[in-house]
KOLMIDO-848854 format. One record per residue: residue in one letter; x, y, z of N, C-alpha, C, O in turn. Coordinates in pm, whole numbers, padded with zeros to 5 digits, always signed. Example, Ala and Ser with C-alpha at 12.3 -4.5 7.8 and 13.67 -1.06 7.14 Angstrom:
residues 2
A+01319-00569+00780+01230-00450+00780+01320-00330+00780+01424-00332+00846 S+01285-00225+00708+01367-00106+00714+01290+00003+00787+01341+00114+00804 
This chain:
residues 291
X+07658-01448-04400+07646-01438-04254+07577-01305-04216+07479-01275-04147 X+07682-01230-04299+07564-01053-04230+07442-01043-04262+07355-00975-04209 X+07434-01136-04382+07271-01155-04422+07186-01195-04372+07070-01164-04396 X+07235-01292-04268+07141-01384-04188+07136-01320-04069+07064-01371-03983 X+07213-01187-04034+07223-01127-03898+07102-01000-03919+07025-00958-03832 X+07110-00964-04031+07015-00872-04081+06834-00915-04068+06735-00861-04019 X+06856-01013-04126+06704-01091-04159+06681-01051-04015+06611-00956-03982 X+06743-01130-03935+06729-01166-03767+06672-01043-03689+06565-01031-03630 X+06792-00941-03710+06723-00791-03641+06578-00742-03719+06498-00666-03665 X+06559-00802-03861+06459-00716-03893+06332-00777-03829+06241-00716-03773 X+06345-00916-03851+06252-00995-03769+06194-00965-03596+06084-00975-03544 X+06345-00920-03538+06325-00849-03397+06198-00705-03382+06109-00680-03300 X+06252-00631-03513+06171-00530-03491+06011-00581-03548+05902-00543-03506 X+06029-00639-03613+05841-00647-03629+05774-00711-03542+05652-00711-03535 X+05871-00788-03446+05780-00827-03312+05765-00742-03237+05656-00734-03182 X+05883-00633-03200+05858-00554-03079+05736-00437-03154+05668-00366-03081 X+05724-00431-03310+05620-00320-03312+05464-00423-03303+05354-00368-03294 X+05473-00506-03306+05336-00592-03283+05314-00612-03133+05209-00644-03078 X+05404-00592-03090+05343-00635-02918+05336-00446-02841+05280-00421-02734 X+05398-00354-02920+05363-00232-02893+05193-00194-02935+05122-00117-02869 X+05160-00253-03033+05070-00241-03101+04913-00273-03026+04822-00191-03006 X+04917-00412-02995+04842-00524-02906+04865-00418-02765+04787-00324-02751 X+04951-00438-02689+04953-00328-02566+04875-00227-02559+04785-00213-02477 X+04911-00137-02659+04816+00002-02670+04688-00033-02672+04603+00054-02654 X+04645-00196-02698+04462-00147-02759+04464-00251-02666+04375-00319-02718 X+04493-00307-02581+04461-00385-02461+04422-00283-02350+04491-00181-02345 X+04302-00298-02245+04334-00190-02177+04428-00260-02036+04418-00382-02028 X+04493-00207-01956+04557-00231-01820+04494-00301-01737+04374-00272-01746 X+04513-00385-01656+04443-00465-01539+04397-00386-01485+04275-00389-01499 X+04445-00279-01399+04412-00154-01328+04294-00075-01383+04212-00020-01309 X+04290-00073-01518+04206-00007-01562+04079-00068-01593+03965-00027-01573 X+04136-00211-01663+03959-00276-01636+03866-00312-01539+03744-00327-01547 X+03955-00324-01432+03921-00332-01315+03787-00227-01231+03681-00251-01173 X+03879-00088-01271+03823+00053-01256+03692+00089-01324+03618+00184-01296 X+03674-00020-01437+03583+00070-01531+03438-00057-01491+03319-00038-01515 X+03493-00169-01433+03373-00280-01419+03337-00222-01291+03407-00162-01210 X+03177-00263-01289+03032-00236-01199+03156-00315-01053+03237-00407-01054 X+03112-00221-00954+03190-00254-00823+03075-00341-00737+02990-00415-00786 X+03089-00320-00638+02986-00436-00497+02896-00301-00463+02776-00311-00435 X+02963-00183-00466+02850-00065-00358+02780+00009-00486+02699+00101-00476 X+02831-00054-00618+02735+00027-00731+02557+00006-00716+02480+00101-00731 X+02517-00110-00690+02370-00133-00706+02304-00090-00558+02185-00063-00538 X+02436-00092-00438+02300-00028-00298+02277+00099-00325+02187+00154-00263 X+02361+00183-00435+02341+00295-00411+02271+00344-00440+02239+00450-00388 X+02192+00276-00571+02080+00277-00654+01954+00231-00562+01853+00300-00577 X+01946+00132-00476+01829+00092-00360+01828+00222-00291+01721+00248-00235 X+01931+00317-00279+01889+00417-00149+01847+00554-00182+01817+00639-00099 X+01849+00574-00333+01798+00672-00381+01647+00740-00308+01547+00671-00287 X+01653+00838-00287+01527+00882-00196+01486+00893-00096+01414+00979-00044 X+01543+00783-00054+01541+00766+00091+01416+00713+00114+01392+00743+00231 X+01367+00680+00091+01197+00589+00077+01208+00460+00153+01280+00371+00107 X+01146+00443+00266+01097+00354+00357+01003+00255+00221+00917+00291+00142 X+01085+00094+00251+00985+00006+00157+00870-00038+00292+00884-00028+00414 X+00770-00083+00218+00665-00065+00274+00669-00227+00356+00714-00301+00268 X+00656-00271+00419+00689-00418+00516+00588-00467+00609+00516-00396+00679 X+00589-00587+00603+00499-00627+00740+00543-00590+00858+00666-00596+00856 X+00497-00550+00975+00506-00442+01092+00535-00543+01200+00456-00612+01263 X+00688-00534+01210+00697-00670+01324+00647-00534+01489+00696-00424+01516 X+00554-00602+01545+00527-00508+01662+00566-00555+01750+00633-00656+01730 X+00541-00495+01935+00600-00556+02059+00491-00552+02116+00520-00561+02236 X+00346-00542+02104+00231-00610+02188+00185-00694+02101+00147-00695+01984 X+00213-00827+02264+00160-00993+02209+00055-00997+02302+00016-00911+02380 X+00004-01145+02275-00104-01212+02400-00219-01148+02408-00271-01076+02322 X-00254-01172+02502-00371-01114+02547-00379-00935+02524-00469-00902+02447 X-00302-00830+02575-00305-00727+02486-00353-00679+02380-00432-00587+02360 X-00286-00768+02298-00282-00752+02120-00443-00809+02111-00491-00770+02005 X-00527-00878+02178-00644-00927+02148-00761-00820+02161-00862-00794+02095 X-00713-00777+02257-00792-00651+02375-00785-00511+02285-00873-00426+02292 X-00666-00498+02200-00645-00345+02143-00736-00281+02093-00833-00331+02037 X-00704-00107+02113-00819-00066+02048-00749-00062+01895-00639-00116+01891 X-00804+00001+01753-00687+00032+01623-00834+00129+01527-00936+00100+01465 X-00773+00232+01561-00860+00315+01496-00870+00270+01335-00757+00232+01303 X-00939+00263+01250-00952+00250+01131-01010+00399+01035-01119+00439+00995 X-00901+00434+01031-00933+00595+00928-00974+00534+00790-00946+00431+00730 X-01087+00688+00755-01208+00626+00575-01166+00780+00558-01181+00885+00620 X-01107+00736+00440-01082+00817+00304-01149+00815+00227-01194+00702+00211 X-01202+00917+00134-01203+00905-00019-01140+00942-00129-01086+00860-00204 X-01141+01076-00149-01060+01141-00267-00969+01265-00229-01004+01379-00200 X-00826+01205-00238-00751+01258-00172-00657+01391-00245-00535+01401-00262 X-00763+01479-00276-00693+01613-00383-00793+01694-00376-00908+01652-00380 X-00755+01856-00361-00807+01943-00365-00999+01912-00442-01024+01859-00550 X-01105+01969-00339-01248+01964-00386-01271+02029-00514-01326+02124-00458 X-01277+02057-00619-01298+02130-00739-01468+02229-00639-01548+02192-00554 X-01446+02364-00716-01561+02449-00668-01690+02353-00747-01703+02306-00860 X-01772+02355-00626-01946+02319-00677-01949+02157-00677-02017+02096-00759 X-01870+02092-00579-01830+01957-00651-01940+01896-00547-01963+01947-00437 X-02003+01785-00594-02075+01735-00498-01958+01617-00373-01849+01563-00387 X-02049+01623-00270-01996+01584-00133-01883+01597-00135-01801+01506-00145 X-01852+01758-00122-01730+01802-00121-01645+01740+00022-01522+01735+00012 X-01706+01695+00145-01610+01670+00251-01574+01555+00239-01504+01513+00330 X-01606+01459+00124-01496+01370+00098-01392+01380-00013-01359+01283-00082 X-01341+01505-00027-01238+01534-00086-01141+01600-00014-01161+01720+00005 X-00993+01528+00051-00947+01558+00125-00771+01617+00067-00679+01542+00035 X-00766+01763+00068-00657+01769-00017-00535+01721+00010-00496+01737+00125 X-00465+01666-00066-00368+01595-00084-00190+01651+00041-00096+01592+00094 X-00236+01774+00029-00108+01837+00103-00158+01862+00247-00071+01885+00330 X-00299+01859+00293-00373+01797+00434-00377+01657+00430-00403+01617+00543 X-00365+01573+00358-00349+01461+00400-00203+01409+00402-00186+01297+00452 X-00099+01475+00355+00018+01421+00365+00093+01490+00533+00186+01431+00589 X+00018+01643+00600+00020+01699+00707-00016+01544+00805+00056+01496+00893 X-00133+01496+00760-00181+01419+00864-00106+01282+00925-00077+01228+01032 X-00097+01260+00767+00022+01137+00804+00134+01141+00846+00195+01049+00900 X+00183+01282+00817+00354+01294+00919+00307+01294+01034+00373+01231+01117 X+00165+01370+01085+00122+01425+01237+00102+01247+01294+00145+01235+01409 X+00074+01179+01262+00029+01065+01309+00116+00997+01321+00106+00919+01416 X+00234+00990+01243+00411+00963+01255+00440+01012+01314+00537+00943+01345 X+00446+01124+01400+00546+01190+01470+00459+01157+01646+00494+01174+01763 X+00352+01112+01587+00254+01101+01781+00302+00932+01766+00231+00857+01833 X+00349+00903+01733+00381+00733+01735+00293+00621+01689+00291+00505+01732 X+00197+00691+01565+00142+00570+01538+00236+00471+01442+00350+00502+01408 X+00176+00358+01407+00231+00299+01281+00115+00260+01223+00016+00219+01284 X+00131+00276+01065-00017+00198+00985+00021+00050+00966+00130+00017+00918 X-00039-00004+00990-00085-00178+00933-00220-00177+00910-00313-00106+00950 X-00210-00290+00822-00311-00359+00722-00451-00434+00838-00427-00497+00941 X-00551-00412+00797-00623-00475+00894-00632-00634+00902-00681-00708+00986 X-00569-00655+00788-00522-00825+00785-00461-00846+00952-00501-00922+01041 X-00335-00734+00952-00280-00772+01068-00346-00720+01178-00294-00765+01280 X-00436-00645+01202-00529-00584+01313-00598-00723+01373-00598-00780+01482 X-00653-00745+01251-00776-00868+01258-00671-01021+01318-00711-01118+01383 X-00536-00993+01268-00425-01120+01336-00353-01097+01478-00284-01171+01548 X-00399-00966+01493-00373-00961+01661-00473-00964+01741-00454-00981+01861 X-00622-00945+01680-00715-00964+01757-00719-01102+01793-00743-01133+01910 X-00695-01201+01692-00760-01333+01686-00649-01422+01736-00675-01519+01807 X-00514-01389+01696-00401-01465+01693-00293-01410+01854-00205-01463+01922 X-00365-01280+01853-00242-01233+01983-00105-01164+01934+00009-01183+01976 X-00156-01068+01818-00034-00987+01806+00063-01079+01705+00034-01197+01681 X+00199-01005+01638+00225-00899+01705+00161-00812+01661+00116-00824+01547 X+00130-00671+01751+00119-00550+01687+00212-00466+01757+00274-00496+01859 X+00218-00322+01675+00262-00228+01757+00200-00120+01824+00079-00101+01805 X+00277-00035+01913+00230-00022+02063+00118+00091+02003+00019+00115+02073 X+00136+00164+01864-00008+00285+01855-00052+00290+01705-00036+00386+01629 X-00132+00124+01664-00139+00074+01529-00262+00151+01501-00340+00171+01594 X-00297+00210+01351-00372+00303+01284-00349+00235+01144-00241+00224+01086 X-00496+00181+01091-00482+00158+00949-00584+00276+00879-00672+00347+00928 X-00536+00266+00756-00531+00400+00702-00596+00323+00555-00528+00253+00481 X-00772+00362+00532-00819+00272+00453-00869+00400+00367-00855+00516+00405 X-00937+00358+00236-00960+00450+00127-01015+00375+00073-00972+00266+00035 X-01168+00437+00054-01286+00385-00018-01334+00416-00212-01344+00522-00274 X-01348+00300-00246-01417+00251-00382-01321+00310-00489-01388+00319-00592 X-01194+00354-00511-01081+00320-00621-01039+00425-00668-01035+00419-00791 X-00991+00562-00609-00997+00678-00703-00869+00661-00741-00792+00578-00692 X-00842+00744-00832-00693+00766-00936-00589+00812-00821-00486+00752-00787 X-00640+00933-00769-00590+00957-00615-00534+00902-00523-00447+00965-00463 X-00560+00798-00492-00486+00712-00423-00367+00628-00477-00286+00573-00402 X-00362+00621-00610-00226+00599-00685-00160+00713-00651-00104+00721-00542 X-00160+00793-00721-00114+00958-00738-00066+00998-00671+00057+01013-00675 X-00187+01054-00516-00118+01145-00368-00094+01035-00285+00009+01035-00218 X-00181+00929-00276-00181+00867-00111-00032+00780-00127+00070+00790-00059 X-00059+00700-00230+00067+00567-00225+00208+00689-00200+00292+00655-00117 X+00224+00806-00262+00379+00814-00255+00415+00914-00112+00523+00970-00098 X+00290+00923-00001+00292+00933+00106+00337+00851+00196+00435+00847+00271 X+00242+00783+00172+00245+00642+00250+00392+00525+00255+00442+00451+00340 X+00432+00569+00064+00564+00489+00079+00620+00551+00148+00688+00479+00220 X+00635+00679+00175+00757+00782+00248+00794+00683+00392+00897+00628+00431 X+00665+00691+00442+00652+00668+00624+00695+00500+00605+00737+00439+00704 X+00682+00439+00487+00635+00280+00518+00523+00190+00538+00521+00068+00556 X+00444+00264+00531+00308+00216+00550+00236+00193+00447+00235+00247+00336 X+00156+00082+00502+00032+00015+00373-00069+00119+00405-00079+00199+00497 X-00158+00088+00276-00286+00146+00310-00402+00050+00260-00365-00045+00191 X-00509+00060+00281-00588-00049+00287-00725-00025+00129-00803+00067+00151 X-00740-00071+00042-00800-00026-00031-00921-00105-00042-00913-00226-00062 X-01034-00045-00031-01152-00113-00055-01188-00041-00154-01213+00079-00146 X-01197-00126-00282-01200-00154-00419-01397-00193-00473-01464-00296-00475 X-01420-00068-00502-01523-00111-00621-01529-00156-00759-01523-00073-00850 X-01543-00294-00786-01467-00319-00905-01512-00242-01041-01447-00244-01145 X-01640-00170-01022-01653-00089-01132-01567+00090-01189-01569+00183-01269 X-01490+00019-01045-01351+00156-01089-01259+00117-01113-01164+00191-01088 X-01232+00000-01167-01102-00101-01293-01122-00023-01406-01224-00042-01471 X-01024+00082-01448-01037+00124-01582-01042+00275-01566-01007+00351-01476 X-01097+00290-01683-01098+00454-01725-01162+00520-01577-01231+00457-01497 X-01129+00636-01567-01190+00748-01456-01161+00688-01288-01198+00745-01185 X-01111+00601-01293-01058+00462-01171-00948+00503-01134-00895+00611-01108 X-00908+00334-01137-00730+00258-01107-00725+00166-01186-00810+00076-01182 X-00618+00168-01284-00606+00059-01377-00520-00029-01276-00462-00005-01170 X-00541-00177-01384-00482-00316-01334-00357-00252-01267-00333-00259-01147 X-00273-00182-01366-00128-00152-01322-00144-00100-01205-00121-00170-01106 X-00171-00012-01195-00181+00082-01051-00252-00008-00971-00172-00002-00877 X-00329-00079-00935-00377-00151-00845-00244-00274-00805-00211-00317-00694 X-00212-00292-00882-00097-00435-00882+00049-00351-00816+00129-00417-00749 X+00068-00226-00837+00171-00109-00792+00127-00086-00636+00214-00082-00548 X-00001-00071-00609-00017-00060-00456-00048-00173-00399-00155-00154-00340 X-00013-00278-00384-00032-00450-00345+00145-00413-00350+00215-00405-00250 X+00181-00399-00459+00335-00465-00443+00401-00340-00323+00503-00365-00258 X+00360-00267-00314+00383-00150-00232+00339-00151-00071+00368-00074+00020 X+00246-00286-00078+00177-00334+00017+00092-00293+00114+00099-00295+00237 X+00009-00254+00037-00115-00212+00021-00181-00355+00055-00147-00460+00000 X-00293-00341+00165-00422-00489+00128-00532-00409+00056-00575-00295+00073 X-00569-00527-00049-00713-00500-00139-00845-00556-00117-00890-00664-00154 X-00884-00487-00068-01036-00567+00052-01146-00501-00075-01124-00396-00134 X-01259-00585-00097-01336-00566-00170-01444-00469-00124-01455-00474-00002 X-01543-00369-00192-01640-00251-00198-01776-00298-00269-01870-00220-00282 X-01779-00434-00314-01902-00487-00442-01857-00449-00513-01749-00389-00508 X-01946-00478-00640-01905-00491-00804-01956-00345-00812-01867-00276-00861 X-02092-00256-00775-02119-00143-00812-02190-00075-00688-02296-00015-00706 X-02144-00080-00585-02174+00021-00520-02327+00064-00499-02387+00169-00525 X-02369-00065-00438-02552-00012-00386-02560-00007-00272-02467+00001-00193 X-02656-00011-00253-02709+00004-00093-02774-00146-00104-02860-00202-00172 X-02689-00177-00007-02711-00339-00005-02849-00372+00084-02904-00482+00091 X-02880-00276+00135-02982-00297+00265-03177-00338+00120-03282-00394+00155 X-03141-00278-00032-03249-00286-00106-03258-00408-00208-03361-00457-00254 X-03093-00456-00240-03131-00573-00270-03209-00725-00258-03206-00782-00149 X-03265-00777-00354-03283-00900-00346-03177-01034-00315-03090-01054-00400 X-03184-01124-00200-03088-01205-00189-02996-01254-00321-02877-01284-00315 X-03068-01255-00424-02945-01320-00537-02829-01193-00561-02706-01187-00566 X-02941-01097-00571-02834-00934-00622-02747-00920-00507-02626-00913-00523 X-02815-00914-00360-02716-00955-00260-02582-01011-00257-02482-00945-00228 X-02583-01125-00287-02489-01236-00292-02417-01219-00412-02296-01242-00415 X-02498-01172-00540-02367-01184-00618-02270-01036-00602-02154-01042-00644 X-02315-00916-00548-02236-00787-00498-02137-00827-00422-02032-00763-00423 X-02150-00938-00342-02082-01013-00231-01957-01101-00298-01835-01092-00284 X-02030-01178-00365-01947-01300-00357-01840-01291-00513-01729-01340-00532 X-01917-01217-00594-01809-01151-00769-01732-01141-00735-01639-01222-00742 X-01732-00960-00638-01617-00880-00661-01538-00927-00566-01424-00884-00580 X-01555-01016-00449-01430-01077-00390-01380-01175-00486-01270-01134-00524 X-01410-01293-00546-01353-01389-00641-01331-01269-00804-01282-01311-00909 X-01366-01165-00789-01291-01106-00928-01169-01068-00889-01066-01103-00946 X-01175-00992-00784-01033-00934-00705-00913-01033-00660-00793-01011-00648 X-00979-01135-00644-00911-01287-00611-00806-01324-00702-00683-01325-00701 X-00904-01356-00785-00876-01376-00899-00784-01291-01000-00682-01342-01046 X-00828-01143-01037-00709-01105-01077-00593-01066-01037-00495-01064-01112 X-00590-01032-00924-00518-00974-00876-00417-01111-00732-00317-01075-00670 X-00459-01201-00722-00366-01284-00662-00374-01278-00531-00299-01362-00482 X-00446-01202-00434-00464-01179-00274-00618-01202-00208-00723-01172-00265 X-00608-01253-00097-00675-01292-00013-00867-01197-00021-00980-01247-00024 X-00826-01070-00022-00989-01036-00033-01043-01074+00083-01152-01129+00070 X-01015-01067+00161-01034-01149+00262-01169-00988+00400-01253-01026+00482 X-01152-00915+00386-01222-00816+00408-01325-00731+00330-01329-00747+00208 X-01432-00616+00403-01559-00599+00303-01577-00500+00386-01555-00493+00507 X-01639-00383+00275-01664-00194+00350-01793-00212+00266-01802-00220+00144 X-01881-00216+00349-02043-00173+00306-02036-00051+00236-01958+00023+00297 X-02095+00018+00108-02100+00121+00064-02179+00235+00144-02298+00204+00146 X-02161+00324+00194-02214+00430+00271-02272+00355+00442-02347+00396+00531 X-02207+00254+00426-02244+00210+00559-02380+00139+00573-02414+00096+00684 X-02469+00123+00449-02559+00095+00442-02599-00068+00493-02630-00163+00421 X-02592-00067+00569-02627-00297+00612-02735-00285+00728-02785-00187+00782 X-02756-00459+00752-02865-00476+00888-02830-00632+00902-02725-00687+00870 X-02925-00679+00949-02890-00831+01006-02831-00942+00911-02742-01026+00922 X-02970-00885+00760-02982-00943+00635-02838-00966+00549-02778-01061+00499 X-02822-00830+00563-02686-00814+00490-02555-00846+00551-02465-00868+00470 X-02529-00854+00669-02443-00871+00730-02381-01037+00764-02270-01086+00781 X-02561-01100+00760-02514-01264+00774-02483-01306+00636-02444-01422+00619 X-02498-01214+00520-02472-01243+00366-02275-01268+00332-02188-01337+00278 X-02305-01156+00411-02124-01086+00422-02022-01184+00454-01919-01213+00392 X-02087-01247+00603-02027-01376+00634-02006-01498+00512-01911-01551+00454 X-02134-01506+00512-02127-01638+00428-02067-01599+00293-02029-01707+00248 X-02036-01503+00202-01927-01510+00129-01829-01502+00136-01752-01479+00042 X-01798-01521+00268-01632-01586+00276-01563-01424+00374-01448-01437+00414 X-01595-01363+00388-01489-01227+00414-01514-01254+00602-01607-01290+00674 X-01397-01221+00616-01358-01283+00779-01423-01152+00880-01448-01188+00994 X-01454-00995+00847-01493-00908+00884-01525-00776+00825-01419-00729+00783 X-01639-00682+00800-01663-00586+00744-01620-00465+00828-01593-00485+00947 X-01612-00348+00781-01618-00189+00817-01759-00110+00801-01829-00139+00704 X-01801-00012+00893-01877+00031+00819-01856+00196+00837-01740+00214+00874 X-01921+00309+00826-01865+00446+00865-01946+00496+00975-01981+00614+00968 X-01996+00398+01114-02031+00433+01259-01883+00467+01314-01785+00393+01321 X-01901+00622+01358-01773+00682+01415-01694+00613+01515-01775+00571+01599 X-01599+00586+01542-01516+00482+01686-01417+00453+01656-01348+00503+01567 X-01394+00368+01723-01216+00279+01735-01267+00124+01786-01328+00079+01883 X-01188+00056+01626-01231-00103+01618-01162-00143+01681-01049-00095+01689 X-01204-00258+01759-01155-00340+01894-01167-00509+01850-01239-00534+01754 X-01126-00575+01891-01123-00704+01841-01231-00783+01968-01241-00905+01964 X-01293-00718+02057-01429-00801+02132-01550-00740+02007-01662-00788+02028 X-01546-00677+01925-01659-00608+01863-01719-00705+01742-01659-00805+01704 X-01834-00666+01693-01904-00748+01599-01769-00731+01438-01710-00634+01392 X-01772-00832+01412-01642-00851+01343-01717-00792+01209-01649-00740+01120 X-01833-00801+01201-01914-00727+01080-01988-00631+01140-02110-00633+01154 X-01903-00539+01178-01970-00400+01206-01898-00304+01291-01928-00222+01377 X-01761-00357+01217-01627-00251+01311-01669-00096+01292-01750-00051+01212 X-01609-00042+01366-01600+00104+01357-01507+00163+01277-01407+00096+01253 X-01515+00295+01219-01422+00366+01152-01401+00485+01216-01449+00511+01327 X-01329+00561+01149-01262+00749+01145-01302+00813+01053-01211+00861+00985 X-01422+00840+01015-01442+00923+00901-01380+01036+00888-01437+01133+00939 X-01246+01061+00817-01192+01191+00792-01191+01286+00657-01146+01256+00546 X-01235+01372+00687-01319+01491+00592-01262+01588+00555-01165+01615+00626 X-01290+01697+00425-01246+01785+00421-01195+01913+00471-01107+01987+00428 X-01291+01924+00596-01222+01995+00720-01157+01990+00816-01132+02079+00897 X-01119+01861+00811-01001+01799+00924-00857+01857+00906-00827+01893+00792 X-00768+01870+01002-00658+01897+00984-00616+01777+01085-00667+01701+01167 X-00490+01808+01028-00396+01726+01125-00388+01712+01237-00360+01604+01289 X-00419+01863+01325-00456+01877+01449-00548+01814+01498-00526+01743+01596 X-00668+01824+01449-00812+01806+01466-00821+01634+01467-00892+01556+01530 X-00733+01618+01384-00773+01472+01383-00688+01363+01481-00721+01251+01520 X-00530+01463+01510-00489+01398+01640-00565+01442+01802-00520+01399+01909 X-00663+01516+01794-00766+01531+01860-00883+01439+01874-00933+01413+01983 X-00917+01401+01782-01035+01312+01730-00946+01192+01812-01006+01117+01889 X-00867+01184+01801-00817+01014+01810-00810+01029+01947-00877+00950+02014 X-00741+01118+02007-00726+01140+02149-00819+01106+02246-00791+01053+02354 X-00983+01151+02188-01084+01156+02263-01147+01077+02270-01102+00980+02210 X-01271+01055+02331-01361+00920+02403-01308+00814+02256-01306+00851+02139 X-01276+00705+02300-01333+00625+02245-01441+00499+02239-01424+00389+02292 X-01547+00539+02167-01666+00451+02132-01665+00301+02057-01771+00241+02036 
């Protein structure tokens, strides 16, 4: 009998040291609980920076208004300090004057949109908003990855890139970086394949400057192309009814003004802004006559 009472207790204790055992290397409800990813772990990670994502611009002028507007169109080129002796140094606009300009133009109440949407309030009636400024940058520099995009993300704003496709690659904007400012929302309006003076071509050389680099840009890159910046402004009747007929709904060229949606849809006006502009100067510029 005491034998069988013995067995019994010894049997007791090797359960209670096995479930002491299991316990210790289990962790607590409380504690697994504590240690798994919560609900406010991943916004907190979205708000890092504080960085405005870049969005389509719901505005409050519709109708007739939005048709009538004026929308200045600012031309960039290379947005970082001029290196000494550099040729056409006033299109090198340094990077810490152009980030002055864009707060100055934020703080007078503009907003940037895409001329997609300029060209959809001219035609469509808005929406836009009440002091719209697109903010465009000519033929592909590295620069505009670099200084402009992480400006521009700050405020929220697109910027508009007219793309020479012979700056895909080395000394350029690679695929990546071009596909980084689209997703950043950026529009990619085509510049030609190499940058001539279209006014000397022959109609075929014409047409294919025209009609490539919009179906290359199309094509790789997945967006509309749907716009066209004459290189140095160079066009005439010839070139302009070319422009049309490859498909692009309206050109830019660099005649000083503020584009209006009654205007020749191939032969808007721009803002040429230069190396001697300041922020001041250029919320001056905007202030005054407009042509």
């Amino acid at each position: 009998m005491w034998l069988s009472r013995l067995t019994a207790v010894g049997a007791l204790a090797i359960v209670s040291v096995l479930f002491a055992v299991l316990t210790l290397r289990s962790p607590a409800p409380d504690a697994a609980r504590s240690a798994a990813p919560t609900p406010t772990a991943k916004p907190r990670k979205a708000h890092r920076g504080k960085k405005k994502a870049a969005v389509p611009v719901v505005g409050e002028i519709t109708g007739a208004k939005a048709r009538a507007m004026a929308v200045p169109i600012l031309m960039y080129h290379v947005i970082a300090k001029a290196p000494a002796g550099v040729a056409n140094a006033e299109l090198w606009v340094d990077e810490d004057v152009f980030a002055d300009e864009m707060r100055a133009l934020d703080a007078a109440g503009y907003t940037a949109i895409t001329l997609q949407q300029a060209w959809d309030g001219w035609q469509r009636g808005g929406p836009l908003p009440r002091k719209p400024i697109v903010i465009s940058f000519d033929d592909g520099y590295l620069s505009h990855y670099t200084h402009a995009k992480p400006v521009l993300r700050k405020l929220g704003w697109p910027g508009v890139l007219y793309l020479t496709t012979k700056s895909i690659g080395p000394g350029g904007l690679t695929e990546h970086q071009i596909r980084s400012l689209i997703k950043a929302g950026w529009e990619l309006d085509s510049h030609t394949l190499t940058h001539p003076d279209l006014t000397t071509l022959d109609d075929a050389t014409l047409a294919r400057e025209l009609e490539d680099s919009r179906a290359l840009l199309r094509e790789r890159f997945g967006v509309p192309v749907n716009f066209f910046a004459y290189p140095a402004s160079r066009n005439d009747a010839r070139v302009r009814t070319a422009t049309e007929a490859a498909g692009y709904l309206a050109a830019t060229t660099v005649e000083e003004g503020v584009a209006r949606g009654g205007d020749d849809p191939f032969a808007l006006k721009r803002v040429r802004v230069n190396a001697t502009d300041t922020a001041e100067s250029l919320l001056t510029r905007l202030a005054g006559p407009r042509g």
